[in-house]
Residue frames as qw, qx, qy, qz and C-alpha x, y, z in Angstrom:
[[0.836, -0.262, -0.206, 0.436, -20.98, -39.19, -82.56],
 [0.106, -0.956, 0.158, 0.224, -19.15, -36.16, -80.78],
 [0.850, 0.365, -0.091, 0.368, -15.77, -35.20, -82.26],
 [0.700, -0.545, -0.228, 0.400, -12.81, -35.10, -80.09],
 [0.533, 0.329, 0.165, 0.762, -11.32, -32.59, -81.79],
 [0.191, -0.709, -0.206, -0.647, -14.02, -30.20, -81.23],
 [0.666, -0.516, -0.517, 0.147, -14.03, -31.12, -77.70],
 [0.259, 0.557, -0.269, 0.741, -13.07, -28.10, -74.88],
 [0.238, -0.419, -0.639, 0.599, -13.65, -26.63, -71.76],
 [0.019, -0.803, -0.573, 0.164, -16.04, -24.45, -70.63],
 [0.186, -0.761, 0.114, 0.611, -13.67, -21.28, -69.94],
 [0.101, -0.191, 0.514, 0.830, -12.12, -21.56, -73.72],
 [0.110, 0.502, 0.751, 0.414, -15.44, -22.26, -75.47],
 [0.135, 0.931, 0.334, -0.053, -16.78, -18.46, -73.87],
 [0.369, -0.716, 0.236, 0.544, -13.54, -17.29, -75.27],
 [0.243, 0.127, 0.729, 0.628, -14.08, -18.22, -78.32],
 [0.010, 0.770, 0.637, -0.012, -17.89, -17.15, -78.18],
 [0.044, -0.887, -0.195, 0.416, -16.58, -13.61, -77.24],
 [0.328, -0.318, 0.507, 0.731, -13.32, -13.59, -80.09],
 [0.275, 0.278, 0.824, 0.410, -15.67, -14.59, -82.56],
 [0.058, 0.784, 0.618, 0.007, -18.38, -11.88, -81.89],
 [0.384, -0.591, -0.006, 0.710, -16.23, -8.38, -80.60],
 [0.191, 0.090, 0.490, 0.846, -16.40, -7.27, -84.26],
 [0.292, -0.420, -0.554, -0.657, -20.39, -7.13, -84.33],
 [0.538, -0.675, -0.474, -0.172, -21.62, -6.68, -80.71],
 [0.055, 0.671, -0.496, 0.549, -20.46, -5.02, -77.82],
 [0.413, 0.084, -0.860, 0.286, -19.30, -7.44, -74.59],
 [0.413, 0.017, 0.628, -0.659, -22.44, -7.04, -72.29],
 [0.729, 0.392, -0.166, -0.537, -24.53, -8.11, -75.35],
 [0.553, 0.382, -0.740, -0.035, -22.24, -10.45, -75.81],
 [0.199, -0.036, 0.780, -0.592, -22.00, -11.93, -72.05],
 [0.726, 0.125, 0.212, -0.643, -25.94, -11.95, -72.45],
 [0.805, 0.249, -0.160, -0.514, -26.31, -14.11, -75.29],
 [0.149, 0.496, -0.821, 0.241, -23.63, -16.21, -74.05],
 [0.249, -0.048, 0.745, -0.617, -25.23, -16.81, -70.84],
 [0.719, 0.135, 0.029, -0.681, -28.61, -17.31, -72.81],
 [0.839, 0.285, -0.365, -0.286, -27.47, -20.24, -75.09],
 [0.218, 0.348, -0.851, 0.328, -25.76, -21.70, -72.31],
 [0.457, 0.019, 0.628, -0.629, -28.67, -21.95, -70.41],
 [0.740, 0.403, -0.041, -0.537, -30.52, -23.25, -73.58],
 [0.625, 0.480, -0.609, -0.088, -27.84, -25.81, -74.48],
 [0.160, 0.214, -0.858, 0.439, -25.89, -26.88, -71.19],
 [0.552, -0.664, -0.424, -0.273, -29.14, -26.10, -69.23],
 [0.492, -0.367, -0.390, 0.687, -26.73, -23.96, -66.58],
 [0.011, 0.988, 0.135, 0.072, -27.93, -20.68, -65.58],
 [0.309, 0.809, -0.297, 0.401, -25.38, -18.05, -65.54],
 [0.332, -0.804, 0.472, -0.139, -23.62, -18.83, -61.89],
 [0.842, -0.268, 0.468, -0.007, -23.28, -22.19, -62.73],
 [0.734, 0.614, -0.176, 0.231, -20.84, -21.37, -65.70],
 [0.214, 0.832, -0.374, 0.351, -18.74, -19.23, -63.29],
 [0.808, -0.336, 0.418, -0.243, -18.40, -22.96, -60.98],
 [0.859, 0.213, 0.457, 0.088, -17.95, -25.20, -63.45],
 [0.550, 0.749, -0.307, -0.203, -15.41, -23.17, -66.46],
 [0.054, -0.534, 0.833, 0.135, -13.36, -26.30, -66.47],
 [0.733, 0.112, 0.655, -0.141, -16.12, -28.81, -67.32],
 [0.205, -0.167, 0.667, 0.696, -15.73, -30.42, -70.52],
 [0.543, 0.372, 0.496, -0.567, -17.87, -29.84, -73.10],
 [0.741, 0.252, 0.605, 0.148, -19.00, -32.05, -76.17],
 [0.287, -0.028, 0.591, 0.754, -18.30, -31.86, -79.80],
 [0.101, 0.506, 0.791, 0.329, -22.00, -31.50, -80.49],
 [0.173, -0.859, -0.446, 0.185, -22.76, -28.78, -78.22],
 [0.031, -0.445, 0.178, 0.877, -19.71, -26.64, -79.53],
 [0.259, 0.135, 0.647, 0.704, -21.59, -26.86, -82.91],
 [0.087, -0.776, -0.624, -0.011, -24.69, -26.12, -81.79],
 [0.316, -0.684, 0.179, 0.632, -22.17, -22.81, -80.29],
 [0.270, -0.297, 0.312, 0.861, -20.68, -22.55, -83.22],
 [0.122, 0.537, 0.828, 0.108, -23.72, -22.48, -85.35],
 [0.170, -0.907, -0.204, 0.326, -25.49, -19.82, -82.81],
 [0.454, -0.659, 0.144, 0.582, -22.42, -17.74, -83.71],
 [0.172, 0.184, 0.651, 0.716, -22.68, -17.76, -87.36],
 [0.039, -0.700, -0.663, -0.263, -26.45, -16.87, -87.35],
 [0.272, -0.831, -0.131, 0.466, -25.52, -13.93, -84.56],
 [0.391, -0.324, 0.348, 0.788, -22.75, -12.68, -87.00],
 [0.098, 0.261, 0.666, 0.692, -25.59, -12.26, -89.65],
 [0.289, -0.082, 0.258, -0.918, -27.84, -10.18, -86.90],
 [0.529, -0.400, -0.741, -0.104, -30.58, -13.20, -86.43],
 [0.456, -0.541, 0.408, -0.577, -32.06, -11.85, -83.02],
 [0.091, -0.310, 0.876, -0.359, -31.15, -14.51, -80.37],
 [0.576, 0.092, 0.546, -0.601, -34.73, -15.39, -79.61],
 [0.760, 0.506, -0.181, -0.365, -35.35, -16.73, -83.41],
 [0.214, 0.503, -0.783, 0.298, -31.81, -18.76, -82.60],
 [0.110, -0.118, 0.869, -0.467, -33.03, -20.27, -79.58],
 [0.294, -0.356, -0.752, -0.470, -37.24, -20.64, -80.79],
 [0.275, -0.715, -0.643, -0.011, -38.51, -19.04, -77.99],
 [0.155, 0.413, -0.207, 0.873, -38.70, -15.78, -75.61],
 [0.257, -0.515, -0.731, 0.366, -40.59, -14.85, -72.36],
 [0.242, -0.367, -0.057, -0.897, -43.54, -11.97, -71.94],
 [0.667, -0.412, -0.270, -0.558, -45.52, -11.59, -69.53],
 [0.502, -0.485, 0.684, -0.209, -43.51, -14.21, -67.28],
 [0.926, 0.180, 0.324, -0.076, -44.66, -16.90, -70.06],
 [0.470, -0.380, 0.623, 0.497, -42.81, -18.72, -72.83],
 [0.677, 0.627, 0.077, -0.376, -43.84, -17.98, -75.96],
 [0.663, 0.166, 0.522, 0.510, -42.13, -19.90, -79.59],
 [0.296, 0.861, 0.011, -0.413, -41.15, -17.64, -82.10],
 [0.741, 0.133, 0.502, 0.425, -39.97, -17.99, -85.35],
 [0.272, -0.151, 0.242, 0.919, -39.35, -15.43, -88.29],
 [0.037, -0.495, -0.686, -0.532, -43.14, -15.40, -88.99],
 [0.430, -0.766, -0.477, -0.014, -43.82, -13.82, -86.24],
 [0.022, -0.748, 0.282, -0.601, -42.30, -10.23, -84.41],
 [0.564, -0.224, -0.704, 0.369, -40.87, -10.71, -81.08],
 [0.245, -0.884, -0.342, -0.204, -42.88, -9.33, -78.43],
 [0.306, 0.401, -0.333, 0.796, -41.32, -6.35, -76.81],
 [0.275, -0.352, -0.789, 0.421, -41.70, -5.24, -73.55],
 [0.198, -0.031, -0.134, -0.970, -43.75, -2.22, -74.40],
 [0.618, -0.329, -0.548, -0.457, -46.80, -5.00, -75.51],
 [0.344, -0.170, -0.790, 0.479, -45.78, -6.16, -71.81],
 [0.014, -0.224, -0.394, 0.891, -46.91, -2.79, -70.32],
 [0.485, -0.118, -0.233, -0.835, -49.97, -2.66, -72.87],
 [0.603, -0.299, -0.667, -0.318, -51.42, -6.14, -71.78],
 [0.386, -0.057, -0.707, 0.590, -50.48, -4.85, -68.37],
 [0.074, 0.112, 0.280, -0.951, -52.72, -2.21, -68.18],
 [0.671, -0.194, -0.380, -0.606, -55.95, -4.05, -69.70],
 [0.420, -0.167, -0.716, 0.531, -55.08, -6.48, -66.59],
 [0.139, -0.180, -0.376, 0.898, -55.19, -4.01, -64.14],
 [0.248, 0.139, 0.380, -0.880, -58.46, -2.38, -65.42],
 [0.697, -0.008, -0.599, -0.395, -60.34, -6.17, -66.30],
 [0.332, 0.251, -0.907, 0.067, -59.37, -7.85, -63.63],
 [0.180, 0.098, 0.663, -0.720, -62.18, -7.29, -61.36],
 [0.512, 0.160, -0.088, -0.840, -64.82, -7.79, -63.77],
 [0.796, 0.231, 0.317, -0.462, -66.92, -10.66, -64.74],
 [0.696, 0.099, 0.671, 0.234, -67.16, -12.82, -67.87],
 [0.331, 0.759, -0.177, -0.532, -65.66, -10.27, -70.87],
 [0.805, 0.296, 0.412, 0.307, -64.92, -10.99, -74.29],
 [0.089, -0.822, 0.282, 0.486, -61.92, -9.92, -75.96],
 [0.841, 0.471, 0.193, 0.185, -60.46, -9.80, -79.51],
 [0.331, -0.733, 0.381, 0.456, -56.87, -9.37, -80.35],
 [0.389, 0.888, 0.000, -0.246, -56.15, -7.49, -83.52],
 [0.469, 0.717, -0.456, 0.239, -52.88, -8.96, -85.52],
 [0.833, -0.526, 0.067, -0.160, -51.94, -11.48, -83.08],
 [0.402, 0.702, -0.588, 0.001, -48.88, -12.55, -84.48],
 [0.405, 0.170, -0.887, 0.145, -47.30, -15.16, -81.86],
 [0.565, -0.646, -0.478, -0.189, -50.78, -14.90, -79.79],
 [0.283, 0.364, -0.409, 0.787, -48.84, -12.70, -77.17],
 [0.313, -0.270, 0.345, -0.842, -51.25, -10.25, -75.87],
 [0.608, -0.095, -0.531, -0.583, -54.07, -12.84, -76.38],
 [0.730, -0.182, -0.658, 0.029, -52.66, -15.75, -74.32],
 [0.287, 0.041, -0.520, 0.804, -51.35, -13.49, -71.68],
 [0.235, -0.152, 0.300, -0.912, -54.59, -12.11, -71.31],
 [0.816, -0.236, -0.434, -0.301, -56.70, -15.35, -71.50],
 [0.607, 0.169, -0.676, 0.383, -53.83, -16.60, -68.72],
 [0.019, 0.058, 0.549, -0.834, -54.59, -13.67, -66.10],
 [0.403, 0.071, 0.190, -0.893, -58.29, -13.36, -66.65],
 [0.166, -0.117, 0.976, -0.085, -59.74, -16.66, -66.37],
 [0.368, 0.650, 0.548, -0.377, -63.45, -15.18, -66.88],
 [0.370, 0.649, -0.206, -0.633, -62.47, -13.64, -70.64],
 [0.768, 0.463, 0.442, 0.007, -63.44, -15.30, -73.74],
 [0.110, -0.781, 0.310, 0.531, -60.92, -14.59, -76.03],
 [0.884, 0.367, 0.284, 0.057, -60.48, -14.40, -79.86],
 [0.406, -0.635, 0.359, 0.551, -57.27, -13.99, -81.93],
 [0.652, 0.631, 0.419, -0.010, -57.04, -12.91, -85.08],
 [0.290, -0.508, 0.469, 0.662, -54.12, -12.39, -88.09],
 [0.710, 0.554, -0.072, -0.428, -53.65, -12.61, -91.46],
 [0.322, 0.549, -0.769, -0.070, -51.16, -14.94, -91.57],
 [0.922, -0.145, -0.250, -0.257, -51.68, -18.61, -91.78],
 [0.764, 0.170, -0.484, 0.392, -48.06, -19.37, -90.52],
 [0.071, -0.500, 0.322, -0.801, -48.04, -16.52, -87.97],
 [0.626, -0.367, 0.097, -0.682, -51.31, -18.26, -86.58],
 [0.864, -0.092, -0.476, 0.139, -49.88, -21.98, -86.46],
 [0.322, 0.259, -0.517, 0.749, -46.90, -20.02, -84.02],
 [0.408, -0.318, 0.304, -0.800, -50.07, -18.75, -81.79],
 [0.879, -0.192, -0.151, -0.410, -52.06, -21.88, -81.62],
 [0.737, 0.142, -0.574, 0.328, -48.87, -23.68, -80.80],
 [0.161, 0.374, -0.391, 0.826, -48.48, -21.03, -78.10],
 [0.545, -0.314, 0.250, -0.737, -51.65, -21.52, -76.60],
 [0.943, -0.059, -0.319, -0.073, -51.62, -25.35, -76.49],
 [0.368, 0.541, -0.380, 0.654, -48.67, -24.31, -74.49],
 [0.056, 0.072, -0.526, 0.845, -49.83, -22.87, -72.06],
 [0.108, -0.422, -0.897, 0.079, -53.56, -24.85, -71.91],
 [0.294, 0.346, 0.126, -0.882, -55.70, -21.44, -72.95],
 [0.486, 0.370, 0.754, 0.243, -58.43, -21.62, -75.20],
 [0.230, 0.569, -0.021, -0.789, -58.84, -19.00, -77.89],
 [0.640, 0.689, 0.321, -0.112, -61.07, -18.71, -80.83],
 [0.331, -0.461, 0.337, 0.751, -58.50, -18.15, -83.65],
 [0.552, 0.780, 0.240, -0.170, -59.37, -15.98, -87.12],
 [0.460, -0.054, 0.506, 0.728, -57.57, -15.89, -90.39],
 [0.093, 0.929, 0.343, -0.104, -58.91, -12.62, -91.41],
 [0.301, 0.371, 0.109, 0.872, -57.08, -9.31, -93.31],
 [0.246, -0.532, -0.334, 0.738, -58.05, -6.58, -91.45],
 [0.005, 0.259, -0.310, -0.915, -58.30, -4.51, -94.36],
 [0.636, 0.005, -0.287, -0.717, -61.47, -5.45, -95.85],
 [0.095, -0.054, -0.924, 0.367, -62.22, -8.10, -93.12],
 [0.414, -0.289, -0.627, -0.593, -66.14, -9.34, -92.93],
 [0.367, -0.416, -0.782, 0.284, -66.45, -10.30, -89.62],
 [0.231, -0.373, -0.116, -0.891, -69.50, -8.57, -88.42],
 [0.660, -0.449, -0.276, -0.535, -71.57, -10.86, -85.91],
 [0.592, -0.290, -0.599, 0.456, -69.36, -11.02, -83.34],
 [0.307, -0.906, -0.065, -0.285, -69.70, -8.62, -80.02],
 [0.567, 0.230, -0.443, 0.655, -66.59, -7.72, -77.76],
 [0.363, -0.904, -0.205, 0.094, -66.08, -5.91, -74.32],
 [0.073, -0.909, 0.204, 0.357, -62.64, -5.16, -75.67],
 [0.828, 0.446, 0.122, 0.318, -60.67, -5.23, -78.71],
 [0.484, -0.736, 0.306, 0.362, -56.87, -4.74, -78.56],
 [0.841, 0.489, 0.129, 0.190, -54.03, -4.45, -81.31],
 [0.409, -0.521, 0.433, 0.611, -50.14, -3.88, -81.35],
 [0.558, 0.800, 0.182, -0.122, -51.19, -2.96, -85.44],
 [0.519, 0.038, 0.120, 0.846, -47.84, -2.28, -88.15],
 [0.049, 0.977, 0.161, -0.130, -46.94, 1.43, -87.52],
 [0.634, -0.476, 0.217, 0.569, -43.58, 1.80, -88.39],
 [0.638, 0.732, 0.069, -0.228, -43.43, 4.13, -91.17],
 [0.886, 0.332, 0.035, 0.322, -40.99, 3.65, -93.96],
 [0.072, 0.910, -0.147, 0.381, -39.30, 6.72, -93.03],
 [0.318, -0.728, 0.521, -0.313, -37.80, 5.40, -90.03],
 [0.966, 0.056, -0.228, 0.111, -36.31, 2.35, -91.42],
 [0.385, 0.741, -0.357, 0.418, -33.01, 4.44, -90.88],
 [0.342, -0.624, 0.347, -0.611, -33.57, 4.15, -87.26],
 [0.983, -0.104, 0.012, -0.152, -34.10, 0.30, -86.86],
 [0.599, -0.442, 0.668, 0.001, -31.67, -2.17, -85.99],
 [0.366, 0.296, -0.792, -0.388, -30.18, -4.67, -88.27],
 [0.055, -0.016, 0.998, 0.005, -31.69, -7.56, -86.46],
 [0.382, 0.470, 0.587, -0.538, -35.08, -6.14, -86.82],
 [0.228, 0.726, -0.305, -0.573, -34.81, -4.84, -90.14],
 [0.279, 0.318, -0.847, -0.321, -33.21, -8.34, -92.09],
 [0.103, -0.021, -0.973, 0.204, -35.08, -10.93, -89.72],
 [0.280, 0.334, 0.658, -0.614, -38.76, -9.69, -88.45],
 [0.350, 0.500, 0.773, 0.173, -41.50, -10.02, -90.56],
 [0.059, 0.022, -0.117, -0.991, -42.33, -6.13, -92.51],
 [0.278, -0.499, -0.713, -0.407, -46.04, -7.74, -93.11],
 [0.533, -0.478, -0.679, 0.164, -46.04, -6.70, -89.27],
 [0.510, -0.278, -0.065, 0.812, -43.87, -4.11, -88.84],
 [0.253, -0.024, 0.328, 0.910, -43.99, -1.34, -92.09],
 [0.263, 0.761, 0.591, 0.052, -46.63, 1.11, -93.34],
 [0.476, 0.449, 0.189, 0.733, -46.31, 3.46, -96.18],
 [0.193, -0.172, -0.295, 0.920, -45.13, 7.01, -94.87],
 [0.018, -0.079, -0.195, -0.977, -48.21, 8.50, -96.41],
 [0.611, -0.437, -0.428, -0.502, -50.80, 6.53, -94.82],
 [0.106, 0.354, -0.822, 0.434, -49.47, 5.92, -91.27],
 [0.422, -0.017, 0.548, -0.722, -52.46, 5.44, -89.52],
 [0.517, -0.055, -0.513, -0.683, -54.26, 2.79, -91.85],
 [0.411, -0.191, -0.892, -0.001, -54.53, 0.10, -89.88],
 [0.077, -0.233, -0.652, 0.717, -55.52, 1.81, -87.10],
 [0.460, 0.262, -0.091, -0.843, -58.53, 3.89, -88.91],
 [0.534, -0.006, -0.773, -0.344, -59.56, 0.25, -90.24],
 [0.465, -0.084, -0.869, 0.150, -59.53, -1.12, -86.98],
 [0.181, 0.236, 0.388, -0.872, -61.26, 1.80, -85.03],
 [0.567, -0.040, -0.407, -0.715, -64.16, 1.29, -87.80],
 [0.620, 0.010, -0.780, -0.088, -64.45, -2.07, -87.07],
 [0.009, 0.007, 0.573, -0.819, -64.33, -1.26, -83.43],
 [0.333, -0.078, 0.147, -0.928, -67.01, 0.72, -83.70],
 [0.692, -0.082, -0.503, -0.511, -69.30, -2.25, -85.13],
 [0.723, -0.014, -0.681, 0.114, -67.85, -4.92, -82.74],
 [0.186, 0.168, -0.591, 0.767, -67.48, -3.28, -79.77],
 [0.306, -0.695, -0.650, -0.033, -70.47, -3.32, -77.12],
 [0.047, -0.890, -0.156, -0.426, -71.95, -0.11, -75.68],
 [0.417, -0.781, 0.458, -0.081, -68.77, 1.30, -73.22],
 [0.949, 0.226, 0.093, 0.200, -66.86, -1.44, -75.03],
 [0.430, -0.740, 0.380, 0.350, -62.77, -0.58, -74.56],
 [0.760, 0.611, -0.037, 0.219, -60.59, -0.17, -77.70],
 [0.510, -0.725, 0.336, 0.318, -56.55, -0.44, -76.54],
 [0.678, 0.693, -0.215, 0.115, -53.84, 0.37, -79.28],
 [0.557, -0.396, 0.232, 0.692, -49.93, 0.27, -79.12],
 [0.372, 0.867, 0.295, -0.150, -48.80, 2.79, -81.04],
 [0.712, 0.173, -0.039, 0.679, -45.90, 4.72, -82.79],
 [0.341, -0.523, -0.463, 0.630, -44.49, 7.01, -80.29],
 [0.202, -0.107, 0.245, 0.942, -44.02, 9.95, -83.06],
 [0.334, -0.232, -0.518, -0.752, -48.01, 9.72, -83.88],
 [0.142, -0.195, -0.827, 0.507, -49.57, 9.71, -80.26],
 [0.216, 0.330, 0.120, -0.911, -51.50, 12.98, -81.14],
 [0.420, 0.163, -0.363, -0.816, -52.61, 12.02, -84.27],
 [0.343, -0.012, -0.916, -0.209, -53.91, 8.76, -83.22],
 [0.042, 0.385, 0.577, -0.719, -55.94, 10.47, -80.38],
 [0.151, 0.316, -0.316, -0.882, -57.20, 12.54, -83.29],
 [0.559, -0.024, -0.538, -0.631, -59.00, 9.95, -85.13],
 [0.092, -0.220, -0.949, 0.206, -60.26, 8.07, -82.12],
 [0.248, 0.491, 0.457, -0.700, -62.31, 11.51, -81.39],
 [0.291, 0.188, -0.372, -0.861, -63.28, 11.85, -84.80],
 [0.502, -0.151, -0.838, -0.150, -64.78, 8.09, -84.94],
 [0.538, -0.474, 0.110, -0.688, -66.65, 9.87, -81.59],
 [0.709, -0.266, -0.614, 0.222, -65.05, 7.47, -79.10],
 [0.255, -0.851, -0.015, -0.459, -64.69, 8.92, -75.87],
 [0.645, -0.731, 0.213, 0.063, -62.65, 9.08, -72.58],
 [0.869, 0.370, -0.226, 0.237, -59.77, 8.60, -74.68],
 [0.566, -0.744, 0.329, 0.137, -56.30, 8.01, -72.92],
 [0.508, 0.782, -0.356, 0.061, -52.93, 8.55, -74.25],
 [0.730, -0.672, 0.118, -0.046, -50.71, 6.59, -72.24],
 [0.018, -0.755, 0.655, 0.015, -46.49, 6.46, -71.94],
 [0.911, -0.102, -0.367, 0.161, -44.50, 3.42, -71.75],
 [0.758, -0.392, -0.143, 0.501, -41.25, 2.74, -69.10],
 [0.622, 0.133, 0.149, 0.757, -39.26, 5.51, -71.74],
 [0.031, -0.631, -0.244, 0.736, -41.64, 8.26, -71.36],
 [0.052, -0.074, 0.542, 0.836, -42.85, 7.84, -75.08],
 [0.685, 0.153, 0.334, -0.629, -46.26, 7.69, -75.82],
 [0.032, -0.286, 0.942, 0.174, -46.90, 4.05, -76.70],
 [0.057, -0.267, -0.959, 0.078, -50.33, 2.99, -75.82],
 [0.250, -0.023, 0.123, -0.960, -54.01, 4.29, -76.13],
 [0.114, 0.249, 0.956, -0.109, -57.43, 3.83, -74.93],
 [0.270, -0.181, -0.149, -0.934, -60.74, 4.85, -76.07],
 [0.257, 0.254, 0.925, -0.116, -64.60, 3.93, -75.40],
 [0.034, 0.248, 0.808, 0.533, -66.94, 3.34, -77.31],
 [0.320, 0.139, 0.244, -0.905, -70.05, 5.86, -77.05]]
């Protein structure tokens, strides 16, 4: 049962939202997530707050506010708050097992698009799937690819399968370490992976809400081995991939060279280095010889 106490209008309840935050965000950030968990709560997009700041609104839904507003004050990213986020144009669930996708993976799953879409019936495996991002987004546009997905986390992989029952894809899903991972008798026409590269070195540089809240299983690798996963998964490549088979990485922007480095050493070829939106290098491609 609502309590009347709690009960307000629209206009004071984002006036509270913004008193309550001004210490720990700054007021466009603020606005945003406003406007987000209004649309998530009231179900009003953002003009229909700036119509309506005298409707009343319930005891339950400030709590649900006031709630949100604790969990922001303790850097929770919004999207873990609300249980979902959008890539790609889809909705994806996300929870704390899982990284939220950034729009960098956007621009990698944009550019295996763009040079798949004209082809046939490929098969594609995606490396560390986490909330089945690139996977479903590329099972979604390319209607002819066979796609498998594949983490080491068992809770990471309930958040993808939940995602792709979503959005009515089918993928093949593996519960597989990477590191000393057996699969060997499958074949691919391309194998993709957003891989942890962050080294420990540049925790300094991270955000609290990424830092207290996102999974490190996904995120971290030690400063002295940056490149493991990626030297695992280029091996592994090499087996799974079919002849002219397409290996696509995200990467970490500060190790573009050296990750070019050990694609040619593993004697892949045409290899492309490739920016994101910021002008960093973010994304590479090799093929298989």
């Amino acid at each position: 049962m609502d309590d009347k106490r709690y009960n307000m209008i629209l206009k004071a309840l984002k006036i509270y939202f913004k008193n309550e935050l001004i210490e720990y965000y700054n007021e466009s950030e603020i606005d945003s997530f406003f406007n987000l968990f209004t649309e998530h709560i009231l179900k009003m997009k953002r003009i229909d707050v700036s119509l309506n700041l005298y409707q009343v609104i319930s005891g339950k839904k400030f709590e649900k506010y006031r709630l949100a507003v604790e969990r922001l004050k303790n850097y929770e990213p919004v999207q873990y708050i609300i249980g979902d986020t959008e890539f790609y144009g889809l909705k994806f669930n996300v929870n704390k097992s899982v990284l939220i996708p950034r729009p960098e993976t956007e621009e990698l799953v944009d550019w295996i698009f763009k040079e798949n879409q004209s082809k046939g019936s490929i098969s594609i495996l995606d490396i560390g799937t986490g909330s089945g991002c690139i996977a479903i987004a590329l099972a979604k546009n390319l209607p002819n690819a066979k796609v498998f997905a594949l983490d080491v986390s068992k809770d990471a992989l309930m958040v993808a399968k939940s995602n792709a029952i979503l959005h009515n894809v089918d993928i093949t899903f593996l519960e597989e370490n990477i590191l000393n991972s057996s699969i060997d008798n499958l074949s691919f026409d391309i194998v993709v992976s957003n891989p942890p590269y962050v080294r420990e070195l540049e925790k300094d540089l991270m955000a609290d809400n990424v830092l207290k809240h996102e999974p490190h299983l996904a995120l971290f690798v030690e400063d002295d081995d940056a490149l493991l996963f990626y030297r695992k998964i280029t091996e592994l490549s090499k087996k799974l991939l079919i002849d002219t088979g397409q290996l696509y990485f995200e990467i970490n922007e500060y190790l573009g060279e050296e990750t070019k480095i050990l694609l040619e050493k593993e004697r892949f070829k045409n290899i492309e280095l490739k920016q994101d939106f910021f002008e960093k290098d973010r994304m590479i491609k090799g093929i298989k010889i």
